[in-house]
SELUM-652635 format. One record per residue: residue number from 0; chain; x, y, z of N, C-alpha, C, CB in turn. Coordinates in Angstrom, 1 decimal. Glycine has a CB too. Layout:
REM SELUM-652635
 pos unit  neast nnorth    nup caeast canorth   caup  ceast cnorth    cup cbeast cbnorth   cbup
 NUM    A      X      Y      Z      X       Y      Z      X      Y      Z      X       Y      Z
...
***
This chain:
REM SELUM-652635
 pos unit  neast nnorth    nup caeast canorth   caup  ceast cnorth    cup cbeast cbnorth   cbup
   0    A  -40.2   -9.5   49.3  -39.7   -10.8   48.7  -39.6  -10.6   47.2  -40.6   -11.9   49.1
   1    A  -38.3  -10.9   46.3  -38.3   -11.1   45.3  -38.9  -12.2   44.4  -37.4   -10.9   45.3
   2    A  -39.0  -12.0   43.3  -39.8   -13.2   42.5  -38.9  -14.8   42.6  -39.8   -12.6   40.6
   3    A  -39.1  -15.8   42.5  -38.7   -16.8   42.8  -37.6  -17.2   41.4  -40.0   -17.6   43.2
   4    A  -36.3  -17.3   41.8  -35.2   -17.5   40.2  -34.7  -18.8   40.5  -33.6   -16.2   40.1
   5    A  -35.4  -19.6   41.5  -34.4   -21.0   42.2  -34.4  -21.6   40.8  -35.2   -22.4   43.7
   6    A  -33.9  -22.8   41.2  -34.3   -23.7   40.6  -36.0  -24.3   40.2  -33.6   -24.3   41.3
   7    A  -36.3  -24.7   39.4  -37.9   -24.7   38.8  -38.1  -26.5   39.4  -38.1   -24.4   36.4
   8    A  -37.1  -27.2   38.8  -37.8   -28.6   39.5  -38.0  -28.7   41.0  -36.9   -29.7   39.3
   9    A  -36.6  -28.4   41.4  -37.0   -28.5   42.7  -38.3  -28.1   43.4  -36.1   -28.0   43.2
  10    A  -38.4  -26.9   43.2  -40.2   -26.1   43.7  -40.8  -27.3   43.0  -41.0   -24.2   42.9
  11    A  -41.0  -27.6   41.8  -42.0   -28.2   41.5  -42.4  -29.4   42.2  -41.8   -28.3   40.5
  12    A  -41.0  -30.2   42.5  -41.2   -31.6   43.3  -41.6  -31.0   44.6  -39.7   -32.8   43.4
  13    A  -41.4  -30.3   45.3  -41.6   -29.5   46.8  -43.2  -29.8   46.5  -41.0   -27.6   47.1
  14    A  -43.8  -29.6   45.5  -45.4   -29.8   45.5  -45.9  -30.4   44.9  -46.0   -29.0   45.5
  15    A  -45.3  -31.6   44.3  -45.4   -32.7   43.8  -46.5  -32.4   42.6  -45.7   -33.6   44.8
  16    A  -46.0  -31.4   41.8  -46.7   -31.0   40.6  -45.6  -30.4   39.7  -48.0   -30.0   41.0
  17    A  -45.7  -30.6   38.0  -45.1   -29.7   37.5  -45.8  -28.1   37.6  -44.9   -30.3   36.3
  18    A  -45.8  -27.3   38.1  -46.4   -26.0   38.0  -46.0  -24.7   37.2  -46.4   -25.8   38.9
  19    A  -44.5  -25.3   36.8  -43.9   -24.6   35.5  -44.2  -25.3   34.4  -42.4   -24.5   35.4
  20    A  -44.9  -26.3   34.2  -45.2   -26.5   32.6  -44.1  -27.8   32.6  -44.9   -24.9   31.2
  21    A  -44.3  -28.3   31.5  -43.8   -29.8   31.7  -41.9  -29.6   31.5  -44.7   -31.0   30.2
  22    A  -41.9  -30.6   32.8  -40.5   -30.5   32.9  -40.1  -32.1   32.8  -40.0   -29.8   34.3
  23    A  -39.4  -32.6   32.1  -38.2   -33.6   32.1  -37.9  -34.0   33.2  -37.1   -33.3   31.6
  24    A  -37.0  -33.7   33.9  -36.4   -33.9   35.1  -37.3  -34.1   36.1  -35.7   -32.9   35.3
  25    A  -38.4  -33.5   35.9  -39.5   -33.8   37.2  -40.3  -34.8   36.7  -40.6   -32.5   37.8
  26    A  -40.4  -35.4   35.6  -40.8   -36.4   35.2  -39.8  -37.9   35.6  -41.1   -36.0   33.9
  27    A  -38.7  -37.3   36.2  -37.9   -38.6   36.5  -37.8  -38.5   38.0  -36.3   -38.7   35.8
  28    A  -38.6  -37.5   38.5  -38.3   -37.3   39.8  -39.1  -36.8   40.3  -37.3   -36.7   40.1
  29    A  -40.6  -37.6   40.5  -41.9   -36.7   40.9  -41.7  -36.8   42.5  -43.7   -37.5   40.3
  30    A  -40.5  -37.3   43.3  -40.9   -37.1   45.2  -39.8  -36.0   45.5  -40.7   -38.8   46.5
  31    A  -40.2  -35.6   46.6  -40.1   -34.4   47.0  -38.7  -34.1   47.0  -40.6   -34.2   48.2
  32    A  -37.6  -33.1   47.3  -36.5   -33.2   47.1  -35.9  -33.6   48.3  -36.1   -32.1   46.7
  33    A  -34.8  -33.9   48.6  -34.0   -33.9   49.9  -33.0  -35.1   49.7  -35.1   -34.2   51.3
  34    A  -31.9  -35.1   50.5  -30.8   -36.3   50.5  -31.0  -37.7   50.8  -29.9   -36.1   51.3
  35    A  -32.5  -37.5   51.2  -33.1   -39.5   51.5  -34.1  -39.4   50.3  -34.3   -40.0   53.3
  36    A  -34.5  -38.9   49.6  -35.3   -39.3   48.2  -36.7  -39.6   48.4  -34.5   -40.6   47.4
  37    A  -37.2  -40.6   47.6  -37.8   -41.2   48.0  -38.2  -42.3   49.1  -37.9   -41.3   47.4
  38    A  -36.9  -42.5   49.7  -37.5   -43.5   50.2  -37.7  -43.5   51.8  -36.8   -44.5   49.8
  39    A  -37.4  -42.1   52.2  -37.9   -41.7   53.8  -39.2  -41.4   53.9  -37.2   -40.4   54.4
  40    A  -40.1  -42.2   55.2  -41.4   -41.9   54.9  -41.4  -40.8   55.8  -42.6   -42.9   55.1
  41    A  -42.6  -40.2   55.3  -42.7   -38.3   55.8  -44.0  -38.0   56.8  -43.0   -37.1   54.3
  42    A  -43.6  -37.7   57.4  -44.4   -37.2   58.3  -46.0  -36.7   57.9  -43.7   -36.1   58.6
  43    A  -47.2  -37.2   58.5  -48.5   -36.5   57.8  -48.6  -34.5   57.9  -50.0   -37.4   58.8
  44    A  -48.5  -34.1   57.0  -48.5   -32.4   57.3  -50.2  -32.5   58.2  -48.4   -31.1   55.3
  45    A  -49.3  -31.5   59.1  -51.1   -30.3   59.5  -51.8  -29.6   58.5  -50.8   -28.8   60.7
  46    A  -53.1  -29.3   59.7  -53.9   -28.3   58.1  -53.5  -27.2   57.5  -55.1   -27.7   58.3
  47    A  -52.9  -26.8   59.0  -52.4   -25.1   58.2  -50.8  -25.1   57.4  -52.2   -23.8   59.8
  48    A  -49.9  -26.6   57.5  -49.0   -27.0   56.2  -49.8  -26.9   55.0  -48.3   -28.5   56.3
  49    A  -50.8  -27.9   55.0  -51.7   -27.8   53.0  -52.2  -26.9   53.2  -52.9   -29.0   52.2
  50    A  -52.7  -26.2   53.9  -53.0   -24.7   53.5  -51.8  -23.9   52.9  -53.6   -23.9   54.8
  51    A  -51.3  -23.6   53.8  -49.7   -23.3   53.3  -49.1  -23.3   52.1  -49.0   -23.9   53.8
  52    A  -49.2  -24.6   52.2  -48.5   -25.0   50.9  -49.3  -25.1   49.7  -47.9   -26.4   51.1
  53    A  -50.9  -25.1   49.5  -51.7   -24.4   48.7  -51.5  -23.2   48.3  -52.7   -24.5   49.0
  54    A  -51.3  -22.5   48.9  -51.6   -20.8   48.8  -49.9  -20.6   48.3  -52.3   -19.9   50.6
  55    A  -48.5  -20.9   48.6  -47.4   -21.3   47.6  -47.6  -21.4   46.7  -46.7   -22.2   47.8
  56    A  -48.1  -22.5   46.6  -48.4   -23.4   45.3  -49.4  -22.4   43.7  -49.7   -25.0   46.1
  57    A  -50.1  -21.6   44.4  -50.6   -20.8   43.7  -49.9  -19.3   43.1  -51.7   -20.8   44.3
  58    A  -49.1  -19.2   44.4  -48.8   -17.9   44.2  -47.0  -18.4   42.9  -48.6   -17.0   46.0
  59    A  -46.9  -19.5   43.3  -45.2   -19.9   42.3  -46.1  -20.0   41.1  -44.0   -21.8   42.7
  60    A  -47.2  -20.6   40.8  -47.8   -20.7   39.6  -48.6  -19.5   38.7  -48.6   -21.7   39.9
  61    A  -48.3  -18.6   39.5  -49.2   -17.7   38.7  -48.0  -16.3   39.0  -51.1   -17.7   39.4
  62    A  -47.0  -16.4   39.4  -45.6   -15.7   39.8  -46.5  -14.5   40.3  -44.4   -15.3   38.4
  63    A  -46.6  -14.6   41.3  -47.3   -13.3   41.9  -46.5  -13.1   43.3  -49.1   -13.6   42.2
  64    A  -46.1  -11.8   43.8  -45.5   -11.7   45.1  -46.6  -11.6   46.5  -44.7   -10.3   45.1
  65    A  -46.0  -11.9   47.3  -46.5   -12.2   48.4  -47.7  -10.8   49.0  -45.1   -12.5   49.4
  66    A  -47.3   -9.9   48.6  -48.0    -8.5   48.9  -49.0   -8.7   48.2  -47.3    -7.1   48.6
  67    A  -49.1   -9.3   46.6  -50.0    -9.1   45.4  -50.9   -9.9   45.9  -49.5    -9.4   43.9
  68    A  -50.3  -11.1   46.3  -51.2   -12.0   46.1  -52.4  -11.5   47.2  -50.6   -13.6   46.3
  69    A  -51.5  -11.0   48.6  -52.4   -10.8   49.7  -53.9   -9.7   48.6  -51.3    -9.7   51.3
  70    A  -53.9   -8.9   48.5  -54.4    -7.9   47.7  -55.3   -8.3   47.0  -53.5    -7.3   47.0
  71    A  -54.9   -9.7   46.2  -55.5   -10.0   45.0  -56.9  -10.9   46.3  -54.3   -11.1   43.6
  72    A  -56.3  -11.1   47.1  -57.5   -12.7   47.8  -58.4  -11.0   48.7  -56.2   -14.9   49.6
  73    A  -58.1  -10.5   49.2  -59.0    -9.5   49.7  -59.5   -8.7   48.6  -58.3    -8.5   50.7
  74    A  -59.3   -8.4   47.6  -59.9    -8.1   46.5  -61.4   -9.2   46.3  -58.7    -8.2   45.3
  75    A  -61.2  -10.4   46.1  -61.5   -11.4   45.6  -63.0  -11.6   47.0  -60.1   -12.5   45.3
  76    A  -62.4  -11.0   48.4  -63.0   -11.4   49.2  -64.3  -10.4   49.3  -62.2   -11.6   50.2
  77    A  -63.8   -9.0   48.6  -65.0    -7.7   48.3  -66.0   -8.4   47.5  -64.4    -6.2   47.4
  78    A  -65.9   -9.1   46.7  -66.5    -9.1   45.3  -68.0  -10.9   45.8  -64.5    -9.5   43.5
  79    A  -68.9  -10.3   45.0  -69.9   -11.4   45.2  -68.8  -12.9   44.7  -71.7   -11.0   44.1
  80    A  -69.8  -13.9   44.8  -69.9   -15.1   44.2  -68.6  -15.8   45.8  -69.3   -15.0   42.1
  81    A  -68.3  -17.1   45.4  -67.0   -18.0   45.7  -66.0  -17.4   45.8  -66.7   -18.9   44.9
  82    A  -65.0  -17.1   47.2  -64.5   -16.4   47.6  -63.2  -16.9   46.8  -64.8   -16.3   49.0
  83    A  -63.1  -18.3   46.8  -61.6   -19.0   45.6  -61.8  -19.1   44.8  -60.9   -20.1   45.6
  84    A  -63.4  -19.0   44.0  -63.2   -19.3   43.1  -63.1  -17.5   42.5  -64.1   -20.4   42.6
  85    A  -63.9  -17.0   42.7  -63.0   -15.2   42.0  -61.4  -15.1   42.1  -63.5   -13.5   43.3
  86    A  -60.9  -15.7   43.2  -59.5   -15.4   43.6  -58.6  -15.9   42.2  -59.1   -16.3   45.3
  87    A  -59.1  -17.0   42.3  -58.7   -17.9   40.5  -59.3  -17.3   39.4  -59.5   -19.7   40.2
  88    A  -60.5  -16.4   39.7  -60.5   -15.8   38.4  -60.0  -14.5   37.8  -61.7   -15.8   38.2
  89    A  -59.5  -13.9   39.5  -58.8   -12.7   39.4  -56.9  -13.1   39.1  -59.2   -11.8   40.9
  90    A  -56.6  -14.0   39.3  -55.4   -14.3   38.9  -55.3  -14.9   37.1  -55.0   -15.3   40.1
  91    A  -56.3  -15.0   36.5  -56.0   -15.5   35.3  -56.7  -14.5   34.5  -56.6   -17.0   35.0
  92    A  -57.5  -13.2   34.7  -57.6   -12.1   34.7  -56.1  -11.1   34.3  -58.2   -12.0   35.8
  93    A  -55.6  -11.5   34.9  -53.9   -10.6   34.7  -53.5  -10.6   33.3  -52.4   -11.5   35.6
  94    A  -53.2   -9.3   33.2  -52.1    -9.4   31.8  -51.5  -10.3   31.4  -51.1    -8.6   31.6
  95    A  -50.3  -10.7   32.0  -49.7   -11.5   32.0  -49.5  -13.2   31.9  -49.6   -11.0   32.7
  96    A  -50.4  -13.2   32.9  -51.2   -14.2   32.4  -51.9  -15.0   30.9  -52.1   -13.8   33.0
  97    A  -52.6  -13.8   30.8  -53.8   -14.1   29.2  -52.7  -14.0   28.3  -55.3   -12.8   28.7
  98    A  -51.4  -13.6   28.6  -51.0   -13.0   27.1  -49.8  -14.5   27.3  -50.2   -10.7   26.9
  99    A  -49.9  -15.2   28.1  -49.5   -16.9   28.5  -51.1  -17.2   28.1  -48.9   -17.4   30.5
 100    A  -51.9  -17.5   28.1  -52.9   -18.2   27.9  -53.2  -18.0   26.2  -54.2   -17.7   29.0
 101    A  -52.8  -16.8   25.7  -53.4   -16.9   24.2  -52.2  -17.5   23.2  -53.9   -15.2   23.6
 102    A  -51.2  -17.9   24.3  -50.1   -18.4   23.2  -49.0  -17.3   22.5  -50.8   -19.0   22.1
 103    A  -48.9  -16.2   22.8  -48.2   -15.2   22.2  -46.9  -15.5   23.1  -48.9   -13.6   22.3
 104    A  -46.6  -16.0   24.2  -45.1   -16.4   25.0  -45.0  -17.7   25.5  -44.8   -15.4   26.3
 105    A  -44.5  -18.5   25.8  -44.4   -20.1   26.0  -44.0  -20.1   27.6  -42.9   -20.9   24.9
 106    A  -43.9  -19.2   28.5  -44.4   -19.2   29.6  -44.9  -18.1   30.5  -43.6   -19.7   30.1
 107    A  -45.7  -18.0   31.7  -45.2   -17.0   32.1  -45.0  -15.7   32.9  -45.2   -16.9   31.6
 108    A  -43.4  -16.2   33.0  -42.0   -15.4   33.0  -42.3  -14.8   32.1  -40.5   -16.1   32.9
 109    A  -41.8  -15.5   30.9  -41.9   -14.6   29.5  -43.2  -14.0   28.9  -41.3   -15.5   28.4
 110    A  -44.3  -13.8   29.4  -45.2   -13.6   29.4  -45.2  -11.8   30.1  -45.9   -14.8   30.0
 111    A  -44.5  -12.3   31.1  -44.4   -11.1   31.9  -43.4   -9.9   31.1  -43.7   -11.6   33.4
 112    A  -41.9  -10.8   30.8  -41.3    -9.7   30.0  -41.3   -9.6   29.2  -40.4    -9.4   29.9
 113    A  -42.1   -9.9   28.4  -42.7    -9.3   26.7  -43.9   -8.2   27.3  -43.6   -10.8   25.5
 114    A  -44.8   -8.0   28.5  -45.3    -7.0   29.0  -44.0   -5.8   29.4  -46.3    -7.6   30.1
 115    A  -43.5   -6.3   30.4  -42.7    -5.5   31.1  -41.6   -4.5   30.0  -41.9    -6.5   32.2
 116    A  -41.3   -5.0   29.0  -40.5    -4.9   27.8  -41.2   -3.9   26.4  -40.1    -6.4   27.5
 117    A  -42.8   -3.7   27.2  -43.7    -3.1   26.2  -43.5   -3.4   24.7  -43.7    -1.7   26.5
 118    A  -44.1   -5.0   24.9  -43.9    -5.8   23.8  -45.9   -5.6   23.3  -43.1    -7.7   24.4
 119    A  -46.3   -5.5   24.0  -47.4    -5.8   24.3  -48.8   -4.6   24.0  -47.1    -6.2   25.8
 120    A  -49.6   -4.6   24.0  -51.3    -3.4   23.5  -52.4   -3.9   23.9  -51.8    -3.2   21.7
 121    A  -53.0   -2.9   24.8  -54.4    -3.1   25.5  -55.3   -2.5   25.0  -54.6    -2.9   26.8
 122    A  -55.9   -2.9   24.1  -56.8    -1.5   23.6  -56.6   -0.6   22.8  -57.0    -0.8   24.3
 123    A  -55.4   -1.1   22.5  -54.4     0.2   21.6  -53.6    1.0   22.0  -54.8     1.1   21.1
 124    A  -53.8    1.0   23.4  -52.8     1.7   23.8  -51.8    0.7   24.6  -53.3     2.9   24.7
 125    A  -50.0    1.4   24.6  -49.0     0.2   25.1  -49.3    0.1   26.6  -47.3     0.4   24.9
 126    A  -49.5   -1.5   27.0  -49.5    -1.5   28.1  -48.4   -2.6   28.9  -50.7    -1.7   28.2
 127    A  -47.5   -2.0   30.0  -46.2    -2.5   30.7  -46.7   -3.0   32.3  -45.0    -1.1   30.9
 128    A  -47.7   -3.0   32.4  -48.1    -3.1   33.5  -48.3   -4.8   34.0  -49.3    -2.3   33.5
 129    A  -47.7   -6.2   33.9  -47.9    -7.0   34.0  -49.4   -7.4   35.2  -46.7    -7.4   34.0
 130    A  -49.7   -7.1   35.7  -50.5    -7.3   36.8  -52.1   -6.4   36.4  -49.7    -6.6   38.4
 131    A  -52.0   -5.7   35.2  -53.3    -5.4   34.8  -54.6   -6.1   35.0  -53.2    -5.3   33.8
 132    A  -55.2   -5.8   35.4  -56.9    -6.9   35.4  -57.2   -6.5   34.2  -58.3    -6.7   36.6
 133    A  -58.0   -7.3   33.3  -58.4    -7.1   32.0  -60.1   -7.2   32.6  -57.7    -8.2   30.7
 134    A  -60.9   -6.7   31.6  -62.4    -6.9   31.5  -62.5   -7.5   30.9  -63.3    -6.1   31.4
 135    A  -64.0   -7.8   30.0  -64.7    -8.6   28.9  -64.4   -7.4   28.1  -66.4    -9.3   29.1
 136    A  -63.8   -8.0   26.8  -64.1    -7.4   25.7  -62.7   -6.6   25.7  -65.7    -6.6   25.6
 137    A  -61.2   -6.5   26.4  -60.4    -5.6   26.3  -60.0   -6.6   25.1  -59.5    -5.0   27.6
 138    A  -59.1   -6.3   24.0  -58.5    -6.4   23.3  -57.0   -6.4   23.3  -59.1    -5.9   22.7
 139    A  -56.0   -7.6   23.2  -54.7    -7.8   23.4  -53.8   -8.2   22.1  -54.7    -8.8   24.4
 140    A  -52.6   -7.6   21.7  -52.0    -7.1   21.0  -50.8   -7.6   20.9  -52.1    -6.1   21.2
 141    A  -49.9   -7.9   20.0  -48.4    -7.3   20.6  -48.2   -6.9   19.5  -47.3    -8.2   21.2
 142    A  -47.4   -5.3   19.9  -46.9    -4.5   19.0  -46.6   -5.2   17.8  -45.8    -3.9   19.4
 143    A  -47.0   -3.5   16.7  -46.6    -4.4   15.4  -44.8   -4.1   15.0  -47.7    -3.7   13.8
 144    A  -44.2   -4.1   15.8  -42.2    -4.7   15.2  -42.2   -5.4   16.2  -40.5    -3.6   15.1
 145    A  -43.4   -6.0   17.3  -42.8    -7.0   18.0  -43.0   -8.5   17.6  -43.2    -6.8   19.3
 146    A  -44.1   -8.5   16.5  -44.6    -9.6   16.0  -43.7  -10.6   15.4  -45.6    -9.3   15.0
 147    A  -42.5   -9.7   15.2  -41.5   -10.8   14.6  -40.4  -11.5   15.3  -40.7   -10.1   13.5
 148    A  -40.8  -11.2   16.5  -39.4   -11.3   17.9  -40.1  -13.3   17.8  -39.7    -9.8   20.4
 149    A  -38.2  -13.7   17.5  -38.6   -15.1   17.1  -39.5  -16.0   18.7  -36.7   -16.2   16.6
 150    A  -39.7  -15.2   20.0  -39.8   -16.1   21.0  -41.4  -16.0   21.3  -38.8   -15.8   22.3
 151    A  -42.2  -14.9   19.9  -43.1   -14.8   20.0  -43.9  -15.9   18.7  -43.1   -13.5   20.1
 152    A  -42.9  -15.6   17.8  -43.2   -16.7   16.6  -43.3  -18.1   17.0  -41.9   -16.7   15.6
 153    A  -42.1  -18.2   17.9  -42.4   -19.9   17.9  -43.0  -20.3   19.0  -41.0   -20.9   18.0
 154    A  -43.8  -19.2   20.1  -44.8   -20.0   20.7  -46.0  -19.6   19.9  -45.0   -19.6   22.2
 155    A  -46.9  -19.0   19.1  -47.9   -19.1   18.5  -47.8  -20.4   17.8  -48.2   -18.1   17.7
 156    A  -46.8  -21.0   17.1  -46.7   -21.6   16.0  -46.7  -22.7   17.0  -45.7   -21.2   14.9
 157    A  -46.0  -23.0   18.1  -46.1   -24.4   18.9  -47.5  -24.6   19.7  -44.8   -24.4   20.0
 158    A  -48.1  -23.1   20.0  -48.9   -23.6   21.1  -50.3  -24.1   20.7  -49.1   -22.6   22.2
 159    A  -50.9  -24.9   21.4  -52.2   -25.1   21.3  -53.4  -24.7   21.4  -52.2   -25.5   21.7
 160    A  -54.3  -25.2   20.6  -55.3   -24.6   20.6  -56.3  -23.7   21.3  -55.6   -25.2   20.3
 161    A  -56.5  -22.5   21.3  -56.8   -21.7   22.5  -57.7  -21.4   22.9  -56.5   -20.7   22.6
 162    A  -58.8  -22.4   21.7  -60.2   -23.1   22.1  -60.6  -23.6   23.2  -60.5   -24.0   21.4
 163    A  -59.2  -24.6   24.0  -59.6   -25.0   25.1  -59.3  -24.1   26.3  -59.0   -26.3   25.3
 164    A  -59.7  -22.7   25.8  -59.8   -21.6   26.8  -61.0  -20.9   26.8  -58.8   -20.7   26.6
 165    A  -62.2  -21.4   26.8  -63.7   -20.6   26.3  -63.6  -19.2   26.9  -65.3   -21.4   26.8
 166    A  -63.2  -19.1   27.6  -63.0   -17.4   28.0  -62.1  -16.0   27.0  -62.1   -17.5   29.4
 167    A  -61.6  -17.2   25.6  -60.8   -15.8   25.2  -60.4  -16.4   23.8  -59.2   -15.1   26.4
 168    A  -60.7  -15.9   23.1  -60.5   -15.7   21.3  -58.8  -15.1   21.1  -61.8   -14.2   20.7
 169    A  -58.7  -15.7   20.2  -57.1   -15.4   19.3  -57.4  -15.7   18.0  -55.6   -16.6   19.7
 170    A  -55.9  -14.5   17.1  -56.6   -14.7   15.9  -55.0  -14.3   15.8  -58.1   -14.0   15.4
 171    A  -54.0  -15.6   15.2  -53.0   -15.8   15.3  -52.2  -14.8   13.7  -53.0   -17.3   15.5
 172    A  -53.2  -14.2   12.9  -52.3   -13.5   11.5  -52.4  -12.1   11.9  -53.0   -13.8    9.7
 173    A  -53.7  -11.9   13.2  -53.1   -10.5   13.5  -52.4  -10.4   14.9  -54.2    -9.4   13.5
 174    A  -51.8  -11.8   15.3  -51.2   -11.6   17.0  -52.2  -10.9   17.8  -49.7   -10.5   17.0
 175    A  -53.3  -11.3   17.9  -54.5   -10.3   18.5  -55.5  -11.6   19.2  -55.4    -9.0   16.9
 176    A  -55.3  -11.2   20.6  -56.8   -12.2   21.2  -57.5  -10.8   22.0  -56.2   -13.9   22.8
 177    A  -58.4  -11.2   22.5  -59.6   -10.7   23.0  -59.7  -11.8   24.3  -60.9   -10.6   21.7
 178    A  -60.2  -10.9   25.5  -60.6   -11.3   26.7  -62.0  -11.5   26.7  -60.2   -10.4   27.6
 179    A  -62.8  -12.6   26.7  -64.2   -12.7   26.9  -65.2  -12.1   28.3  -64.4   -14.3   26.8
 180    A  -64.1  -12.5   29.2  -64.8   -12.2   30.4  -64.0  -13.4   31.6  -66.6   -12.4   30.0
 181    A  -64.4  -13.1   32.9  -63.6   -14.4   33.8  -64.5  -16.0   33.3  -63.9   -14.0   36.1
 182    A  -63.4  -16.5   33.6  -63.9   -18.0   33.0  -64.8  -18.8   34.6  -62.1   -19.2   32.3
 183    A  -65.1  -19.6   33.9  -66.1   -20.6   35.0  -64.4  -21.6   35.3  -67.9   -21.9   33.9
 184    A  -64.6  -21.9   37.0  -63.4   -22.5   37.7  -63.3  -23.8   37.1  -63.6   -22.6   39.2
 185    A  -64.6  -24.6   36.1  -64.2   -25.5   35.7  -63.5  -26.2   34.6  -64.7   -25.7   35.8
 186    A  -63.0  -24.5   34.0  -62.0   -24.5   32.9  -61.0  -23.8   33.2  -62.4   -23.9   31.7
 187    A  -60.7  -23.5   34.5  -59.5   -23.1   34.6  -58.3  -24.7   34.7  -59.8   -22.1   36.0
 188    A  -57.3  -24.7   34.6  -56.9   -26.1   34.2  -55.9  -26.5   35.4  -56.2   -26.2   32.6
 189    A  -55.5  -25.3   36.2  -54.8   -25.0   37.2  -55.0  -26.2   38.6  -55.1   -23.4   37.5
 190    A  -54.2  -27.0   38.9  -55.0   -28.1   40.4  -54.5  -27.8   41.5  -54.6   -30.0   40.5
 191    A  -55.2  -26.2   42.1  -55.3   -26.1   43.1  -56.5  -25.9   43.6  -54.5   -25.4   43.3
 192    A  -56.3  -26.7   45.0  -57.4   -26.0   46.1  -57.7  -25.0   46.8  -57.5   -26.4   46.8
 193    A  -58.4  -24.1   46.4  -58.4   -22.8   46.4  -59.5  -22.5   47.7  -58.8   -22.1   44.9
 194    A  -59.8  -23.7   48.1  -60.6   -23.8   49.7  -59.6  -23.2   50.5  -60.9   -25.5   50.5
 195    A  -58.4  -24.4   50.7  -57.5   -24.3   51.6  -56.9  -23.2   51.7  -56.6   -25.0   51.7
 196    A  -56.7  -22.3   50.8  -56.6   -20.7   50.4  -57.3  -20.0   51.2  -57.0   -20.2   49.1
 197    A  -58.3  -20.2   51.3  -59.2   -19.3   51.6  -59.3  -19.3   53.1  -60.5   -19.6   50.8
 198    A  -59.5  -21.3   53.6  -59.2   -21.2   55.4  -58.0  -20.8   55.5  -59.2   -22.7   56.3
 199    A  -56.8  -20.7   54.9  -55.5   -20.1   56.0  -55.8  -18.4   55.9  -53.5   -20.5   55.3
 200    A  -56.2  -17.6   54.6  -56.8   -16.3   55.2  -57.3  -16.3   56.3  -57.8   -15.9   54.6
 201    A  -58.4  -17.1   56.3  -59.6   -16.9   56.9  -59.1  -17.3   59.0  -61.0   -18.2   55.9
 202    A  -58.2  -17.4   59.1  -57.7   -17.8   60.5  -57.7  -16.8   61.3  -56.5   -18.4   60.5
***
C-alpha cells in the first residue's frame, strides 16, 4: 500500500479529528463525509470498527505504512513497560517525526522529504532514512546549505515553542535539536487510543 495522497479533509472528517494539523475546511465540516451529511443518523460501529478505525487513525497521523506500522506495534510488544504506550513512544521516536516536532518543517510529509531529500544530520553524519528510531542524546541537524531552504525558515520562525515537548531541546540559530529520550504518554498531544490498538492486534 502506498502512502495516503487523497484528499486530507476528507480522512480527517472520516475520524472526526483534524489529524493533519489544523484545517479550515474541516473546521466547517467536522461530520463525516458522504452525500447525506450530517444529517443521516449512523449506525453504532462494533468494537473491532473503533479498533479499526483507531489503529487508521494512527497510522494516517503519523504516515506510516501498513507493513511499518505492523513492525513498529510487535516491536513495541518485545519491549517492557505498556504495550500502547511504547507503541506511541516508538512512533514519535522516528526521524521524521522529531524533525516535525522540533519545528524545522511545518508538517510531516514535509518532515519526511527534507529527510528523504538528505536535508537532514544525525550525529553528523547525513541521515535519509525517514523511519530512523533515534535514542536519548542523538543530536538532529539540518544541513548547513539547507538552513536557508525558505520552507525550513518559515517553519522555525512560525512554530511554536518546543518547550511544550519536554522530551527534546532546539536551539533555533544553529537549526540543531537534540532527542532527550521517549517522552511520558502524557505529553504526547496525539488523541488516540492506543488500547483499542493494541485489542485489534491482540485478536
Amino acid at each position: 500500500m502506498a502512502r495516503y495522497t487523497g484528499p486530507k479533509t476528507k480522512k480527517a472528517r472520516a475520524f472526526g479529528e483534524a489529524i493533519f494539523g489544523f484545517d479550515k475546511s474541516f473546521e466547517k465540516k467536522k461530520y463525516p463525509p458522504g452525500m447525506h451529511g450530517n444529517g443521516k443518523r449512523r449506525k453504532q460501529k462494533s468494537d473491532y470498527a473503533n479498533q479499526l478505525m483507531e489503529k487508521q487513525k494512527a497510522k494516517y497521523t503519523y504516515g506510516v505504512l501498513e507493513r511499518q506500522f505492523r513492525k513498529t506495534f510487535e516491536k513495541a510488544t518485545s519491549k517492557s513497560g505498556v504495550t500502547g504506550e511504547v507503541l506511541l513512544q516508538l512512533l514519535e521516536a522516528r526521524l521524521d517525526n522529531t524533525v516535525y516536532r522540533l519545528g524545522m518543517a511545518p508538517s510531516r510529509p514535509a518532515a519526511r522529504q527534507l529527510v528523504n531529500h538528505k536535508h537532514i544530520i544525525v550525529n553528523g553524519k547525513l541521515n535519509n532514512i525517514p523511519s530512523t528510531q533515534l535514542r536519548a542524546g542523538d543530536v538532529i541537524t539540518v544541513r548547513g546549505k539547507s538552513q536557508h531552504l525558505l520552507i525550513v525558515q518559515d517553519s522555525v520562525s512560525s512554530k511554536g515553542d518546543v518547550r511544550s515537548f519536554p522530551w527534546l531541546e532546539f536551539n533555533p540559530t544553529k537549526m540543531q535539536g537534540t532527542f532527550l529520550g521517549y517522552p511520558e504518554r502524557e505529553n504526547i498531544p496525539e488523541k488516540i487510543n492506543e488500547q483499542l490498538i493494541v485489542e485489534l492486534y491482540s485478536k
